[in-house]
N, C-alpha and C positions, 0 to 999 in steps of 0.2 A: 760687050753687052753690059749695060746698065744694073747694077743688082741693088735694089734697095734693101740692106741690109737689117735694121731695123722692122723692115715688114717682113721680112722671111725667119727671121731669128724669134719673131712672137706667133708667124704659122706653125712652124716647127714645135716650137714650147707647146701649144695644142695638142700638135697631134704625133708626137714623141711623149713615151714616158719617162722624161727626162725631168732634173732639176737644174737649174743654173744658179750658180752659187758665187757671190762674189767678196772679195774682203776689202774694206771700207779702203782699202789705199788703190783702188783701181783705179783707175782714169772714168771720170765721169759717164762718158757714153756707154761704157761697158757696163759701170756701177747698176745704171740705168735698167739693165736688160736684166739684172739677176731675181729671181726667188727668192733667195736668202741672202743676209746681207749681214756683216757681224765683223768682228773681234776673233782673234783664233780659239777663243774658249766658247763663242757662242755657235761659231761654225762648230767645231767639232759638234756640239750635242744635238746640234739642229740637225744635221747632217745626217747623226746617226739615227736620227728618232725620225726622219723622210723617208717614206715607202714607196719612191720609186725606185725603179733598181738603174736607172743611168745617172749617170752628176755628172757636171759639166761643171770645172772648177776653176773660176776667173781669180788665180792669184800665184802663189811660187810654189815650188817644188815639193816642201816639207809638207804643204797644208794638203794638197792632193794625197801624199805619203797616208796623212794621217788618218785622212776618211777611210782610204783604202784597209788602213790593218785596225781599225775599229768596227769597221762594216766590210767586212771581208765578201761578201757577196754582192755589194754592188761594183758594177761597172763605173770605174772612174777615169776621167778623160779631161784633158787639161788643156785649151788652147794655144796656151806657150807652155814649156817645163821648166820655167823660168828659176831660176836657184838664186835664194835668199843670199847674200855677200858674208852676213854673219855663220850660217847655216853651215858655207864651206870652209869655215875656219876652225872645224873640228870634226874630225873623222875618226873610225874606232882603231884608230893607231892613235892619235894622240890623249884621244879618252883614256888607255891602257899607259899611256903615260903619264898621264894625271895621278890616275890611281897608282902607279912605282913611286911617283914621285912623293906621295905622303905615307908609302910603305918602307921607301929611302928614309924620312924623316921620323920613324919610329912610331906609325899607325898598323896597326893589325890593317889588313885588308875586309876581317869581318867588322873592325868597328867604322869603316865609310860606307856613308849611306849618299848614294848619288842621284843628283835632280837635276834634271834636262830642260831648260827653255824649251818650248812646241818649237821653238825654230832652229830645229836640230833635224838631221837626216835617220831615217828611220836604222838607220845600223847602229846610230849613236844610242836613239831610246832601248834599242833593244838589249844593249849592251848594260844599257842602267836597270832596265827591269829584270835582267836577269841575277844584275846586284840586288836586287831587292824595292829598288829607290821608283823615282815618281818622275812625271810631266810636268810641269806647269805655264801659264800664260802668265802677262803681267798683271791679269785681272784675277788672277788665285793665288800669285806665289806667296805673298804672308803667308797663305792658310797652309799652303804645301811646305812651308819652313817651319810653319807651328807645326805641324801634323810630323813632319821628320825629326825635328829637336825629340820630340817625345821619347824615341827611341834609344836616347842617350849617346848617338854616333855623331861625326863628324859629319860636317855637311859638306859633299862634291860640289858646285854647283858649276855646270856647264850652259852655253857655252861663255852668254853675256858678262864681262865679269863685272859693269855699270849695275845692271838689274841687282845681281848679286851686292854688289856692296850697298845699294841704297836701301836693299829690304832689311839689309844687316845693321844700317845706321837705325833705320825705323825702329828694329824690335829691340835697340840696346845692345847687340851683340859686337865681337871682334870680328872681321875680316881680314882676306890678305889675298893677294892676284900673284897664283904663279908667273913667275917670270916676268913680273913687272917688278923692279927695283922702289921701293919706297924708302926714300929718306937712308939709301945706302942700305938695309936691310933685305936679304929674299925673302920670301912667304916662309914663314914656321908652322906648318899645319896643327902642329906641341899648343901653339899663341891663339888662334885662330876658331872660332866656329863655326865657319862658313868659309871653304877655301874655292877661290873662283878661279876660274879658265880664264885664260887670258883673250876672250875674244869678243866683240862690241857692232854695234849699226853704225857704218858711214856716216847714214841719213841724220840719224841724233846725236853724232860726232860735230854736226856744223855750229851745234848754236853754243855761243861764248856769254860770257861774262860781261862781255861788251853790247852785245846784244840788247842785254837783258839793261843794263846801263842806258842803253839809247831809248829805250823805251820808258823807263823810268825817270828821265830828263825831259822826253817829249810830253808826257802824259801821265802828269804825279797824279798818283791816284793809281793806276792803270793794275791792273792784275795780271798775273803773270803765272801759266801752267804751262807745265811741260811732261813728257813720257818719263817712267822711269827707266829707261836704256837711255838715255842723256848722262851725260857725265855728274856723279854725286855732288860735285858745284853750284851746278847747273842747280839741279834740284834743290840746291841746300838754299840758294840765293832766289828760291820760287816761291810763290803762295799755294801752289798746289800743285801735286805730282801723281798723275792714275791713267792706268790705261786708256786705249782708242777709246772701249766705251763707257772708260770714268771719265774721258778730258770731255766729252758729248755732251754728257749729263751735266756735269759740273758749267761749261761753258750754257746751255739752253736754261739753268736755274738763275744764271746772271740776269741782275736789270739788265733790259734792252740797251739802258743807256749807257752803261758801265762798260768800258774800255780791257780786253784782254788781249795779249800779245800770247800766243799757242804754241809752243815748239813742239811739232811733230810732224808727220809726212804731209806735203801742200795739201795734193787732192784732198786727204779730209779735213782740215784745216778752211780749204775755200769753199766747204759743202756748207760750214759752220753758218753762225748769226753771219747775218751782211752791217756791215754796216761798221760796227766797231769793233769786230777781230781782225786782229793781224796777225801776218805770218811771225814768227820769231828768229829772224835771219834776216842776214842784210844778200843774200844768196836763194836760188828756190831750192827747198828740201824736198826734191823729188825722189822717192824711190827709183834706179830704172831699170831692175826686175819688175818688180811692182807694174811698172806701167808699158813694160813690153806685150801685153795682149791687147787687140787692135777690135773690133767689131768684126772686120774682117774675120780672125783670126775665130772670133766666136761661131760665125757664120759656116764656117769652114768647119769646124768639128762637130757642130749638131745635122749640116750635110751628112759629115759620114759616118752620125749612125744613120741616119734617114737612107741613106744606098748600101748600110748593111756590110759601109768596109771600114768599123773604128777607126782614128788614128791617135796618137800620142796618150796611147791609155796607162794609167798609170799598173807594175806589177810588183809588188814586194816578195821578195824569198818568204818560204814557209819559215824556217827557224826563224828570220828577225820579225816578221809579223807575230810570232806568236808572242815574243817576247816585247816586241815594240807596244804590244797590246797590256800584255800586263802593267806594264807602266803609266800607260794613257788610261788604262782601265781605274788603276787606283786615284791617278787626276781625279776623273770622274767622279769617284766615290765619297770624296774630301767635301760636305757641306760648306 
């Protein structure tokens, strides 16, 4: 049987009290189909501030996690449980080694204050909120770095350790990446105001220097923005560097005619101006978490609630939601 997916996924949205939520790196047909549509800092508050009690959540693992222990009474339900690559490169064993390792190097364990990228597993934030520390997106961390410094502690920062250093070059501060060798020295957390995790995105792993070079050969003039999880190079050799929905804004205020080459995931990249953005890669920078949920796949989970047999709903432990909360909670609170 034939199912036209598209027309049964907008019956459903009807007559379910359902939301479909999607995050700008989906694969366009899906993008298509959502209610809310955003950046991880705009889902979260949209999310939370939507009065249906079902969500249906078109993206990865953590972002499902986090609607879940902010809105603890809605029903959340995911059509892949698809896990972020950065996400699983830090779990609460290695978080707890993070934190030895700069109480190995002569930090009180009360004076680190730990701060969690949103693309972290809800065991991870739970474990920072329970230190005291914070959430953030790439479209808050300044504030959440400013808002931490205040307290006169050392900065954890998990897991990104690109995001981390490039917010550290911004504000003037020292950095240093566990377990990444620089220049023959290890991290000194002593040297350091921001000590980072050593873990990063594939996807903004691709784009080079060379890149950015071909593009600036092909098309002098040409502007050049990239994400800040791109390598601090990367960024240092850009005209501009802000999240999914700073690179948006930034790119839709360009002249029409004004040529930008974009390093960040394709799909939102190809959603952008036509005409004269390019992707920034000589490769496609596909997420393929990101783009493992199909229509189908959406089709399929608003059925079952419509037959009343959930599936792939998301469920977080009491202790780490309570704590995964406080931390997303004080996100929140950071104007």
């Amino acid at each position: 049987m034939n199912i036209d997916y598209k027309a049964e996924i907008n019956r459903m949205k009807q007559a379910l009290d359902v939301t479909v939520v999607a995050h700008f790196y989906q694969r366009d047909e899906v993008f298509e189909m959502a209610d809310i549509t955003g950046d991880s800092l705009e889902l979260a508050r949209k999310c939370k501030a939507d009065k249906n009690p079902w969500v249906v959540f078109c993206g990865v693992g953590f972002m499902g996690q986090s609607v879940k222990v902010i809105a603890p009474k809605k029903r959340v339900l995911m059509p892949k449980v698809a896990c972020c690559a950065m996400a699983r490169m830090i779990d609460g064993s290695y978080f707890d080694d993070s934190v030895n390792y700069m109480v190995e190097r002569g930090i009180a364990k009360n004076d680190i204050l730990p701060i969690t990228y949103i693309n972290s597993d809800a065991t991870v934030k739970a474990k920072v909120g329970e230190m005291g520390g914070l959430v953030c997106t790439s479209s808050n961390a300044f504030k959440i770095i400013e808002k931490g410094l205040e307290s006169g502690k050392k900065i954890l920062f998990v897991p990104d350790r690109c995001l981390g250093q490039n917010f550290a070059i911004q504000m003037g501060l020292k950095s240093c990446v566990i377990g990444l060798e620089e220049e023959g020295k290890e991290c000194d957390p002593k040297e350091a105001d921001i000590i980072c995790f050593n873990g990063f995105c594939s996807v903004h792993q691709l784009f080079t220097l060379d890149d950015i070079a071909f593009y600036r050969n092909k098309y002098p003039g040409i502007k050049i923005a990239v994400h800040p999880e791109c390598d601090p190079k990367i960024v240092a050799a850009s005209d501009f560097s802000g999240s999914t929905s700073q690179l948006i804004k930034y790119v839709a205020e360009l002249d029409p005619q004004e040529k930008v080459a974009v390093g960040t995931e394709y799909n939102l990249v190809n959603r952008m101006r036509k005409g004269n953005t390019y992707v920034l890669s000589s490769t496609k920078p596909e997420c393929p978490t990101m783009n493992e949920t199909t229509l189908e796949d959406l089709y399929l989970t608003l059925k079952s609630i419509e037959d009343k047999k959930p599936i792939n709903e998301i469920v977080v432990a009491p202790h780490t939601a309570k704590y995964a909360n406080l931390a997303l909670e004080r996100m929140l609170a950071v104007k």
